[in-house]
N, C-alpha and C positions, 0 to 999 in steps of 0.2 A: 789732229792726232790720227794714225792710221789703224786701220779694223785691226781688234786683235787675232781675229780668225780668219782662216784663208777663205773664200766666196760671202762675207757678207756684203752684201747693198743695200737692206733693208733692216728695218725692223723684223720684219718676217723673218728672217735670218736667223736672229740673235735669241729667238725665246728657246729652238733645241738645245743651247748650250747655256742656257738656266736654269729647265728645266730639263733631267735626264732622262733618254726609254728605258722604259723598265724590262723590257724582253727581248727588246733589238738587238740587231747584232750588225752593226755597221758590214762589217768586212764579210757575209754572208749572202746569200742570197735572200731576196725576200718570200720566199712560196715557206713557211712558216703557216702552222694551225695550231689555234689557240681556242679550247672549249670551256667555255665557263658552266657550273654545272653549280644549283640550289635551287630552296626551293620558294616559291615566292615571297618578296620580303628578304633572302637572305643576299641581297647586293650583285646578283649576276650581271644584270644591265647597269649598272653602274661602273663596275671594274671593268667588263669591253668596253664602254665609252672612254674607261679613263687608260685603257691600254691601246684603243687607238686613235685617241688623243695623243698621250705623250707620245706612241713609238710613229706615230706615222704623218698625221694632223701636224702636229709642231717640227718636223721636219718637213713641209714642203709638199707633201705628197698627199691625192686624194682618199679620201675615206666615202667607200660607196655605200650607203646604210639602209635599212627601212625601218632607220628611225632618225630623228632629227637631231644633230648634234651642232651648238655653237658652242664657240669660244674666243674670249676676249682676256685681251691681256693689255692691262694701264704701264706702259714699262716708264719708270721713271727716268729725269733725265741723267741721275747719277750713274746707276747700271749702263742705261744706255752709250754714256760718253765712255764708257770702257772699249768700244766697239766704234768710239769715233760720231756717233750718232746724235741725233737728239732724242727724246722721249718722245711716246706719244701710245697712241691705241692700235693696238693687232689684234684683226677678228682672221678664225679658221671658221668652215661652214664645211657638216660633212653634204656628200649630195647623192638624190634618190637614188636608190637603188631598183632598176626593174628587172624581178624574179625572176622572170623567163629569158630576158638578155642574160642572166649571168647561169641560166641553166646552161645555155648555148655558147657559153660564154665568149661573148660579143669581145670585138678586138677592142673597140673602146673606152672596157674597162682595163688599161694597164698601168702600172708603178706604184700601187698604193697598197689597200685594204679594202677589202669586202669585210663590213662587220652585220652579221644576220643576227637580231635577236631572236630568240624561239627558234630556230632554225628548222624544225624538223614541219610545223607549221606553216610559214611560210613558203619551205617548199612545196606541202602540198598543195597552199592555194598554186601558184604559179601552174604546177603539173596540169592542174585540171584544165587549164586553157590552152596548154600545148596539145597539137596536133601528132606530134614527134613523140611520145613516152622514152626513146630510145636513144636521144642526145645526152642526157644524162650516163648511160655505162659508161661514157668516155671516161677515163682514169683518173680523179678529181686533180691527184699531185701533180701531174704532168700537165694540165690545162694553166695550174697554176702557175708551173713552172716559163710557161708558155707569154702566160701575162706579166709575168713580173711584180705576182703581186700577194697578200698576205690574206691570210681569212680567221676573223674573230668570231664564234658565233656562243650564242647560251641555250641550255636545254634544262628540265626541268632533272631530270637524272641521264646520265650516260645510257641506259637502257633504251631510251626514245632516239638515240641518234642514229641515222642510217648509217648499215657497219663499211661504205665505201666514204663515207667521212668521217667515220670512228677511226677507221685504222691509219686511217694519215693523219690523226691529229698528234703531232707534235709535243705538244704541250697541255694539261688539263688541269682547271682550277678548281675545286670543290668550295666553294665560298660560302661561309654560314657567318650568321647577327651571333654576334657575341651575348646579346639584349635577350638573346631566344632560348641560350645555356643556360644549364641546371644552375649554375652560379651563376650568371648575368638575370636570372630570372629572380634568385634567391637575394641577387643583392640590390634587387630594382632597377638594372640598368636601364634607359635608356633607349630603344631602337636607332639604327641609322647612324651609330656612332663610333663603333668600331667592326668589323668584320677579320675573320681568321679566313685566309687562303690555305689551303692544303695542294702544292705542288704536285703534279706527277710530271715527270719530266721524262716524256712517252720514246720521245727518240732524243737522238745525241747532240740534237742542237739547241740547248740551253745548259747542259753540265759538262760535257760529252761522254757520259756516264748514261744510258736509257736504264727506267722503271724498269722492265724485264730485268735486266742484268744486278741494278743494284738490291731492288726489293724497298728505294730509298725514296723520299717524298720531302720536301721541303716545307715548313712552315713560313707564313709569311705574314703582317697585319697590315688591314687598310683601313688606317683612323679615317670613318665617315665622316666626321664632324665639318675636315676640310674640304668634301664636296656634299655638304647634306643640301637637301632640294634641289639636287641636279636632273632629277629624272624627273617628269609629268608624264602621271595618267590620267583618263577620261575625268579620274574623281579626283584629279589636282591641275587646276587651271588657271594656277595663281601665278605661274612660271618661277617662282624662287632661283633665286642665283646660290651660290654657293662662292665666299672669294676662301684667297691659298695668296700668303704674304710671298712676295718674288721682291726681295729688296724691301723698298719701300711702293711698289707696285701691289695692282689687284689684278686677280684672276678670276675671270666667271668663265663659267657652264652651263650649259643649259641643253638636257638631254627631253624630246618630248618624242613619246610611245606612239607606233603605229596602231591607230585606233584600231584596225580590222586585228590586228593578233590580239588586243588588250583584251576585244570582245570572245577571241574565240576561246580564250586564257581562261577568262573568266566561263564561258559555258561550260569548258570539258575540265573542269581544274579537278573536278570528283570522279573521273574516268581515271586521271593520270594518277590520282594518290588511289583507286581502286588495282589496278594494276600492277602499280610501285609495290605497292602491300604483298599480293601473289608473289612478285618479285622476289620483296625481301623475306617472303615465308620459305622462299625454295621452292616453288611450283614451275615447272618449266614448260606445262601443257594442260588446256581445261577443253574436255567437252563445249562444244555450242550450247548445248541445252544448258549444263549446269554454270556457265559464263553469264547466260542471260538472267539466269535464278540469281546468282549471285552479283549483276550488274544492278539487280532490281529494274531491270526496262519498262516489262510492264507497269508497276508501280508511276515510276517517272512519263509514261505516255510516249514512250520513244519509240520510234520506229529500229529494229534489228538491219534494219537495212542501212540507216544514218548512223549508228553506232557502231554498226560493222565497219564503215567508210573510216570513221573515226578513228578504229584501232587500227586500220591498214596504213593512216597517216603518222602513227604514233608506232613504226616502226614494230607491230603486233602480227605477225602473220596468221594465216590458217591455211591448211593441211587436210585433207581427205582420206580417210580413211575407208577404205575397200566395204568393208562392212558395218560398221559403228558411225558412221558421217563425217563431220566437221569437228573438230580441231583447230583452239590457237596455242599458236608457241608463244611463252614467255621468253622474252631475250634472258640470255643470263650473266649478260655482261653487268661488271661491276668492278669500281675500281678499287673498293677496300677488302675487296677479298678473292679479286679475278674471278674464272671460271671455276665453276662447282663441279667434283668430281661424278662421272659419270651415273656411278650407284649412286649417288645423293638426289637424284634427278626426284624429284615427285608430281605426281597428278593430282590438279587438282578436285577434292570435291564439296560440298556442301555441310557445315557443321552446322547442325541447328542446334 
């Protein structure tokens, strides 16, 4: 029997058109940015895995990560003889990703996907071992466009992302556990088993309608069930598969965490929801002195100097003031309510 599809040879071939991209766009270029956005627990590294799996991984092309992605697929031999074939096992494998080559971006990352979890993290570890600080202005879209290639990453809110990969992102997921709603709490659901996407569709290549224009956001559901224990962290070392019926074929995943962001996730997680909070109070600027009061530093035995560093990696700047000191800015980027009008702006200070 001959392939039903034009270029297959392989099995490798045949799993893109069993399983469909979900964001792809064949006849497109691929420089494409896709920011997954929640908050621990609510599925961010799970959905990149599974968006550049499908759209990129099962089409053929590499997925450069710093985190570990496989995937296997049992194709039976009935599906498979549709394509001429016989059955058998396809594995995809994504591969490391090194920080600092894709700052510089190295020629030989081209055709695939860059998928960064934490992104704003891991770039700062890289930075600090560059010599160069200033390879990075280059214009993120045009580098990409340059490579041929796509970029996933997750942040913990759109505030921490730096605004020269904010503004090119493409595409933005806000992803929340359904398990963690007023009603999925009320109704005892579950963790890990269903997650709500909330769309923004930033520029015009996925509706060709952009957020700005329409004011419009898409709804979307990713039943966890069919990848639950796809992702390991330090405190999940059991590796769990997850299968997803293909026929009468199996599908596994298996996504495992870059220990160094797991860890760093895990020290500053009370920094990012201390900020988030100013954030979502409306504060767009705090005193040094009254930051650290309200960081509680002292309390925690921190040095000002290590948690200064920390907020300058978590896209938090500071500002000098002629006569009054130091100053940081709250970013005020937000995507369910954009930019806050100028008189709404507030300072912040200490309630006791």
């Amino acid at each position: 029997m001959q392939n039903l599809k034009m270029g297959v040879h392989s099995l490798r071939d045949v799993i893109q058109y069993e399983i469909p991209a979900i964001f792809r766009r064949q006849h497109l270029n691929r420089d494409v940015i896709i920011g997954l956005i929640g908050d621990r627990g609510d599925g961010k590294t799970l959905g990149g895995g599974i968006i550049a799996g499908c759209d990129y991984l099962l089409q053929n092309e590499p997925c450069f990560s710093n985190l570990e992605i496989n995937m296997s697929f049992n194709m039976d031999d009935q599906t498979a003889a549709k394509y001429g074939l016989a059955g058998g096992i396809v594995e995809y494998q994504s591969q490391k990703l090194d920080m600092v080559k894709f700052l510089r971006f190295a020629p030989e990352y081209q055709g695939g996907v860059f998928f960064i979890d934490e992104i704003n993290i891991a770039l700062a570890d890289a930075r600090r071992s560059m010599s160069n600080q200033n390879l990075w202005a280059t214009d993120v879209g045009q580098q990409l466009r340059k490579l041929q290639s796509a970029l996933v990453y997750t942040s913990i809110h759109e505030m921490f992302v730096e605004s020269r990969i904010r503004d090119m992102t493409d595409i933005f997921i806000n992803t929340k556990d359904v398990a963690l709603s007023p009603e999925g709490l009320a109704a005892k659901k579950k963790p890990g088993l269903e997650f709500i996407w909330t769309i923004y569709p930033m520029s015009r290549k996925l509706t060709g309608v952009s957020y700005q224009e329409s004011k419009q956001t898409i709804k979307a559901t990713l039943h966890g069930h069919r990848w639950w224990g796809a992702v390991n962290t330090l405190q999940r070392q059991d590796r769990q598969k997850y299968k997803v019926p293909l026929g009468s074929s199996g599908v596994n995943m298996d996504i495992i965490e870059n220990p160094a962001i797991t860890m760093a996730r895990s020290k500053w997680g009370w920094l990012y929801k201390a900020i988030k909070q100013l954030h979502d109070d409306g504060y767009t600027e705090i005193h040094s002195e009254e930051l650290w009061e309200y960081l509680q530093v002292r309390e925690r035995k921190l040095s000002r100097i290590e948690v200064g560093r920390q907020l300058s990696d978590m896209n938090v700047k500071t500002w000098r003031h002629t006569t009054e000191g130091y100053y940081y800015a709250i970013d005020k980027f937000d995507l369910s309510r954009g930019y806050p009008d100028e008189e709404d702006n507030k300072e912040a200070i200490i309630v006791r």
